[in-house]
N, C-alpha and C positions, 0 to 999 in steps of 0.2 A: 689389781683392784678387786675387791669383793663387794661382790651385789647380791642383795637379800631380794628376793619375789617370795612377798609374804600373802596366799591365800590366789596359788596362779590353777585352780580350774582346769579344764584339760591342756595348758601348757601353751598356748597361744602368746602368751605376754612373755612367759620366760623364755620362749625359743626366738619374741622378735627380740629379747635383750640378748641372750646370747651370739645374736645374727650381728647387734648393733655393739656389742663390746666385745669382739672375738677374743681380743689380747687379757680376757677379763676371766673369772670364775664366777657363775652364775649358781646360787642357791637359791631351788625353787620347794616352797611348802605347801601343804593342802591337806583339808582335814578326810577327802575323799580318794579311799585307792583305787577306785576304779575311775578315776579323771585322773590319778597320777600315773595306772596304767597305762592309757590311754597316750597322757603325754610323754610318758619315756619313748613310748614306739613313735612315737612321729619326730622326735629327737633322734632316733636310732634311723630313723628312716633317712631322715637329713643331714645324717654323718656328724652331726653336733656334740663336741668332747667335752667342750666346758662351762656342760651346765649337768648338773646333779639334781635328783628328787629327792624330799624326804616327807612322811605321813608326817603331821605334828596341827597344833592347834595355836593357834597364834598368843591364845591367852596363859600357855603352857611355856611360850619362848626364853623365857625369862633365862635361864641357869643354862642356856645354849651357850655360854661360855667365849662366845666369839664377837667378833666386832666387824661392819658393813659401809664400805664410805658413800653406796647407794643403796637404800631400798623403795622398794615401788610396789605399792599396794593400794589397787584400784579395782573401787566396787566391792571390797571386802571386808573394812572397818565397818559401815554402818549394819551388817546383817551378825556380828556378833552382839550378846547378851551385856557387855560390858564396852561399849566401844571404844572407849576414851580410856578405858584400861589397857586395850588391845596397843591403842597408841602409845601409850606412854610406853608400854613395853620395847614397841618396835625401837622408840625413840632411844632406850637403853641401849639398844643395839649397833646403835648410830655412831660412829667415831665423829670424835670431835671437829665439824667443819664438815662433817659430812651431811648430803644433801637425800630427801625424801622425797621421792611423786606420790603425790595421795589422791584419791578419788572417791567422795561422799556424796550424798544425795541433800541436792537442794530443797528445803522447806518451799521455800517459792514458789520454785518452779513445779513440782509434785503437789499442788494444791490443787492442779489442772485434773489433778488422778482421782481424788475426793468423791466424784458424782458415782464413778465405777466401781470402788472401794466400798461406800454406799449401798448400791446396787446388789454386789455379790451376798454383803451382810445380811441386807432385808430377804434377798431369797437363799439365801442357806446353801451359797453353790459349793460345790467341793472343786479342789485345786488338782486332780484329776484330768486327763484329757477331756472327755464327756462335759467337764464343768465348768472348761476355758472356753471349749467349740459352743454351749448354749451362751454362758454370757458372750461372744461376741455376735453372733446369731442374733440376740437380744438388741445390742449395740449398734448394729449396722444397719437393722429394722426401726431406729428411734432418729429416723431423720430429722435433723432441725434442733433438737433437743441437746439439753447440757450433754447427757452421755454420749449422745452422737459424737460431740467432739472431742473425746478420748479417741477416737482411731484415729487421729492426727496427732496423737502428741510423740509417735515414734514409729519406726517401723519392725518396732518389736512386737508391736501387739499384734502381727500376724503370723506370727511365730508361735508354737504351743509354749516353748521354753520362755522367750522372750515375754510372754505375755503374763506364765507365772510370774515371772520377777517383777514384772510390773505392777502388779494387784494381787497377787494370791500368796505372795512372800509371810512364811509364817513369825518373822522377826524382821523390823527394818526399823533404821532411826534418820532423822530428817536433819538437817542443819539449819543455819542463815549466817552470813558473813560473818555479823555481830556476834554470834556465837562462837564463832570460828576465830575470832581473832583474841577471844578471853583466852580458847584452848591453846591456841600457839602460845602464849605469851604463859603461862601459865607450863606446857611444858619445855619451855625455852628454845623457840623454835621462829626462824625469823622467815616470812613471807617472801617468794623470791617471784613470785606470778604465775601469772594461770594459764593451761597448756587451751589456748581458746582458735577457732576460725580468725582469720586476719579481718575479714568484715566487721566482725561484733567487736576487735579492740579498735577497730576507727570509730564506731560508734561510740565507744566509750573516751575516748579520745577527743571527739568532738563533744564530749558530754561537758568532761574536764580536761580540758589543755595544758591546765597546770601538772597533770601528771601523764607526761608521755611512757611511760614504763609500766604504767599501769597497775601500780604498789601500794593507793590507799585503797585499804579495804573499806574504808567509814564510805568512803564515794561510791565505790564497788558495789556497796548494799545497796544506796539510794539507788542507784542506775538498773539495778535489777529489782527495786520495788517497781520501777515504772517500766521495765522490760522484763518480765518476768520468766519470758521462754529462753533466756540468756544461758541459763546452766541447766537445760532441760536433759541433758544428759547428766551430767553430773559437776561440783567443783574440781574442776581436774589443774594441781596444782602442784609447782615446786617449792620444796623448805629446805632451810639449812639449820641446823642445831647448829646455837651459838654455842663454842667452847674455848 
């Protein structure tokens, strides 16, 4: 079997897929060569044969000539120029019947990020170490207050790294189910569910009974308009391209 990791970073996702499909061939891309640096040596460190790096741009993939019966790309699509291009690309890559984990960023739930987003704009912070440590500094000093409660919405925002992605990402694009379900359908791509905490689908579960599998995304939306820290991390989610 052949697995596509499209946009794996310093190599964390593609060395747990290579860990979890040994008997498999892992191709991993990344538009950075010093995070694919990085992850070859920690692949080499951990004796890992089948899984391969290569530079490349996701919106470049297209004339890759090859076919993938899994690919997994999380956290990746929304911070390209063209996302839905990106996908569709991926999606060409897809053998028929083969299955996708994607992971985008909730409108919803990223609405909690707004007051910070805000914030850095009106003072002109730079995305810079200096310009994470004042805005949090700032944030931690505004007890009580909307910004205050950005340092709860992850524990990335005490992270210099973490906290760019957060707020100071110079490209990101947002979702909402409803949107998300024009794009599958649109690149023929069928909903197979969401990689979620077992608490949040008993919640959902209890929302709507009628669907234990947790498969309408129309209820899906509504459930997270009234819970809205639901995909506070991301829609992290299985598809199959229908063929």
């Amino acid at each position: 079997m052949n697995i596509l990791v499209a946009g794996c970073g310093t190599g964390k996702h593609a060395i747990q897929a290579a860990l979890c499909y040994p008997s498999s061939q892992i191709t991993a891309v990344d538009l950075s060569l010093s995070s694919l640096a990085f992850a070859k040596r920690k692949a080499q460190d951990l004796h890992i044969h089948n899984l391969e790096f290569f530079q490349a741009d996701i919106l470049a993939l297209e004339g890759l000539g090859r076919q993938f019966q899994i690919i997994e790309s999380i956290g990746v699509l929304h911070h390209l120029r063209e996302p839905i291009e990106g996908w569709r690309i991926l999606t060409s890559l897809l053998a028929d019947a083969g299955m996708m984990y994607i992971g985008l960023y909730s409108a919803i739930a990223r609405a909690a990020l707004v007051p910070g987003k805000q914030y850095i704009a009106s003072k002109g912070l730079s995305r810079d170490a200096a310009g994470i440590r004042l805005f949090r500094k700032q944030v931690l000093a505004e007890q009580g207050s909307e910004l205050a409660k950005i340092a709860c919405f992850s524990e990335d925002f005490y992270s210099l790294s973490g906290c760019r992605d957060l707020f100071f990402h110079v490209q990101e694009h947002q979702y909402t189910l409803s949107q998300l379900s024009k794009i599958l359908a649109e690149l023929n791509l069928r909903f197979l569910g969401f990689d979620l905490p077992s608490d949040k689908f008993e919640l959902y579960r209890a929302f709507n009974p009628e669907d234990p599998r947790g498969l309408n995304l129309s209820v899906w939306h509504k459930f997270e308009l009234e819970n809205p820290r639901t995909f506070s991390g991301m829609y992290k989610m299985w598809i199959q391209k229908i063929g």
